[in-house]
matplotlib code that plots the C-alpha trace (Angstrom):
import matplotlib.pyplot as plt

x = [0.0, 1.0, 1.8, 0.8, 3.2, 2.0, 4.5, 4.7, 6.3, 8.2, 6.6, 6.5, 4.0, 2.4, 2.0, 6.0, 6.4, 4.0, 6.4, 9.0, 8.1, 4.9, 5.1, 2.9, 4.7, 8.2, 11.2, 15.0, 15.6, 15.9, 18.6, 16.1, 13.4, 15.6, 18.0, 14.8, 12.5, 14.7, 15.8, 14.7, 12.0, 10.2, 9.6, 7.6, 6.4, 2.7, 1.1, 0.7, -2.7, -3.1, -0.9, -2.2, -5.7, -4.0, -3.1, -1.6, 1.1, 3.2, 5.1, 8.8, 8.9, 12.2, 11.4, 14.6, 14.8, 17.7, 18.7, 21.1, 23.0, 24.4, 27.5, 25.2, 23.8, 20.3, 18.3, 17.1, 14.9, 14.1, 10.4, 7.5, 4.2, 3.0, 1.5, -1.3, 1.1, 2.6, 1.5, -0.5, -3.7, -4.0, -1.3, -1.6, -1.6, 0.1, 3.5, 6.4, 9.8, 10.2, 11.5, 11.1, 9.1, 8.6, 10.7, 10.4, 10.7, 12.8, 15.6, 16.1, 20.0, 19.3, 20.7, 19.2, 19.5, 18.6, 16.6, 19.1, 21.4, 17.7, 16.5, 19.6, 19.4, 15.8, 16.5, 18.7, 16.6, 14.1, 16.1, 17.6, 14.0, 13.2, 16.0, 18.8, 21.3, 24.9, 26.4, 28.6, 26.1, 26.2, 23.5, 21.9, 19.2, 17.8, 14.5, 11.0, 7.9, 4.5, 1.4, -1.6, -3.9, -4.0, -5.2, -1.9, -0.1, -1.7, 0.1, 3.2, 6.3, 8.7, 12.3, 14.1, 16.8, 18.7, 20.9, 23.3, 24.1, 26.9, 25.3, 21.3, 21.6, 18.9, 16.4, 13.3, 13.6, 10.2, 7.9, 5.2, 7.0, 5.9, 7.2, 9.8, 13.5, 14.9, 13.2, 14.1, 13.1, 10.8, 9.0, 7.5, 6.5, 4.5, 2.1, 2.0, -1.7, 0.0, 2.1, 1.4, 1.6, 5.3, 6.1, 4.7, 6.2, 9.8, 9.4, 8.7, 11.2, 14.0, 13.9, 12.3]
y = [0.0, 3.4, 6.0, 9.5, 12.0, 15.0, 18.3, 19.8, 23.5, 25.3, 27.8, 29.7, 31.1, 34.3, 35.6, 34.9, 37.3, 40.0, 39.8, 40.9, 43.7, 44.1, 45.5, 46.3, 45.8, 45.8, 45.5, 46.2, 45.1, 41.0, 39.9, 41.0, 38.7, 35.7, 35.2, 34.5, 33.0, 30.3, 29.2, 25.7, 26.1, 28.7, 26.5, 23.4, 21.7, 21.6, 19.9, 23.1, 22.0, 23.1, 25.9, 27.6, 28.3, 28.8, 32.3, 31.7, 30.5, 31.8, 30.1, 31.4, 32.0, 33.4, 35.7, 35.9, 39.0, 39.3, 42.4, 43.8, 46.6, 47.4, 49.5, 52.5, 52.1, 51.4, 48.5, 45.1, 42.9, 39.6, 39.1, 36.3, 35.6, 32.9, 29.8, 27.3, 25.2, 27.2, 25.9, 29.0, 29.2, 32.9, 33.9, 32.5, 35.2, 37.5, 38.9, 38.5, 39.9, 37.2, 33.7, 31.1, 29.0, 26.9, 25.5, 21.3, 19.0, 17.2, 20.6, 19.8, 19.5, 17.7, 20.8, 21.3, 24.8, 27.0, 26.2, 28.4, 25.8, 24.2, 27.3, 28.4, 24.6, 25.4, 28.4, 26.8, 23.8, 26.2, 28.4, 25.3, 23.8, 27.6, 28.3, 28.5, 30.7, 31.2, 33.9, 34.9, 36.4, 38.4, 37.5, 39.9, 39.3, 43.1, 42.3, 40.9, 41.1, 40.8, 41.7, 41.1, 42.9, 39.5, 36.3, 34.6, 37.5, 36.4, 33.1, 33.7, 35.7, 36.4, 37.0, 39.0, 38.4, 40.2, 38.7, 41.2, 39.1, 39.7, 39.3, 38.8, 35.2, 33.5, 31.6, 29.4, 25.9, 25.5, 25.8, 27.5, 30.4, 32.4, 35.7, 35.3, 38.0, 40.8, 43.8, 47.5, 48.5, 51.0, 48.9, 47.0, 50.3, 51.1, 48.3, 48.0, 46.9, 43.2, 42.7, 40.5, 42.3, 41.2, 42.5, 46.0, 46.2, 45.2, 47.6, 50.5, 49.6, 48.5, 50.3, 53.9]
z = [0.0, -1.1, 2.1, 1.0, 2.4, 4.0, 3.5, 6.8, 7.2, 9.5, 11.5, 14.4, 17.0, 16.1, 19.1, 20.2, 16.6, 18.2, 21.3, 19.8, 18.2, 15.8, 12.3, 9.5, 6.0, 6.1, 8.9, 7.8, 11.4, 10.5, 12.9, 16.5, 14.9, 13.6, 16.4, 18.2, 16.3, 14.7, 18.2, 18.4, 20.9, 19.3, 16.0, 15.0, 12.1, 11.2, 8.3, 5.6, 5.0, 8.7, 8.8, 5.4, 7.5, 11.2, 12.2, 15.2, 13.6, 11.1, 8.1, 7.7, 3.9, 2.2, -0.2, -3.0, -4.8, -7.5, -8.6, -11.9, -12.3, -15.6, -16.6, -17.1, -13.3, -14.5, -12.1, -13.3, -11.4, -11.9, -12.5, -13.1, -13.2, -11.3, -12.9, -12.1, -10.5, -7.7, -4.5, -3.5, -5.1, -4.1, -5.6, -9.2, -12.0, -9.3, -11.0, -8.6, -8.0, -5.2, -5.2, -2.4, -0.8, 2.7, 5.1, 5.4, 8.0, 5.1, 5.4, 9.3, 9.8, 13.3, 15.3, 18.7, 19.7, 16.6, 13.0, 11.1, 9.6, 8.2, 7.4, 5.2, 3.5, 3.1, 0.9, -1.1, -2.2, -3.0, -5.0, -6.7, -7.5, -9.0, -11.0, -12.4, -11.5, -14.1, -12.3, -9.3, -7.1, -3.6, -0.7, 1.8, 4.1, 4.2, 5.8, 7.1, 5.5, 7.8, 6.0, 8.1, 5.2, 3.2, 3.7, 2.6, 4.1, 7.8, 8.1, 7.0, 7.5, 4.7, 5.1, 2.3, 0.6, -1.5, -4.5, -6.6, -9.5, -11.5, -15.0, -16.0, -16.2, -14.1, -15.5, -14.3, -13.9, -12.7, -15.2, -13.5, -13.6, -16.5, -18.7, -16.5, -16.6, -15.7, -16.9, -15.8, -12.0, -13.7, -16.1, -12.7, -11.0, -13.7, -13.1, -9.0, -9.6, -11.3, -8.1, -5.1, -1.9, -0.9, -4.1, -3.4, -0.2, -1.5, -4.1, -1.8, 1.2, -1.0, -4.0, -3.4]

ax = plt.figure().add_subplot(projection="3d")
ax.plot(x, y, z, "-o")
ax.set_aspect("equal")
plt.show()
């Protein structure tokens, strides 16, 4: 008989995020909220089916943004729309200048004291099951994203990276991920109405 595996996600309590410090948007101030909330006893894993309709907890989602910047000092961003078969329903058709995804029981390291060592594995499955990166590239976390407007935003906390890449090569390896490449900074800004929320709030923290 065939088992059916249930994907459960790392999360954390909402309430132990409100503690430290509640924010509306966007927080450049990642280090206070991480060096706490990946402590070991702080997270758990819940089945996402669960988590995706519990907010009293929240899913720890990096959120990948690459950036290009060409000889002229004009801004690329890489961009996408996202397909049918992302895993969030909500956000399908929604253009995106974020990669990622959740945090598995199946990136645990076996580390007692702290999730960061899963959480950095974590991020780099899902940027290897996303794309396809040909470049030297510089990473940055710059940030948190809590937006408690949205129903997806509510369970979930993102955690934002920032890659400089070296040259525009990135590419999707996921097929879901449509119209996707680097397009000029101002190109996206003239459609904010296309954009998922952590999108928005990226492009208006990061890049004013």
């Amino acid at each position: 008989m065939s088992q059916v595996t249930t994907e459960r996600v790392l999360v954390v309590p909402t309430s132990a995020f409100r503690d430290l410090g509640y924010f509306q948007g966007f927080s450049s101030d990642a280090s206070k909220y991480l060096s706490e909330l990946l402590r070991s006893d702080q997270t758990s894993y819940l089945s996402r089916e669960l988590a995706e309709n519990d907010p009293s907890f929240k899913q720890l989602i990096p959120y990948v943004v690459f950036r290009f910047r060409d000889a002229a000092g004009q801004t690329y961003l890489f961009q996408y729309v996202r397909g049918k078969g992302q895993g969030e329903g909500r956000l399908h058709s929604k253009r995106s200048i974020g990669i990622g995804g959740h945090i598995n029981d199946v990136d645990e390291d076996g580390q007692k004291d702290s999730h960061d060592a899963t959480y950095q594995e974590g991020m780099r499955r899902e940027l290897a099951e996303e794309v396809i990166i040909d470049t030297p590239y510089t990473d940055r976390c710059v940030g948190l994203i809590n937006d408690d407007e949205t129903e997806v935003g509510k369970v979930h906390l993102g955690i934002v990276h920032l890659i400089d890449v070296e040259q525009p090569n990135v590419r999707p390896r996921e097929t879901d991920l449509l119209d996707a490449g680097f397009i000029p900074i101002e190109d996206i800004r003239r459609e904010p109405e296309r954009l998922e929320s952590w999108s928005r709030i990226c492009l208006e923290h990061l890049f004013a």
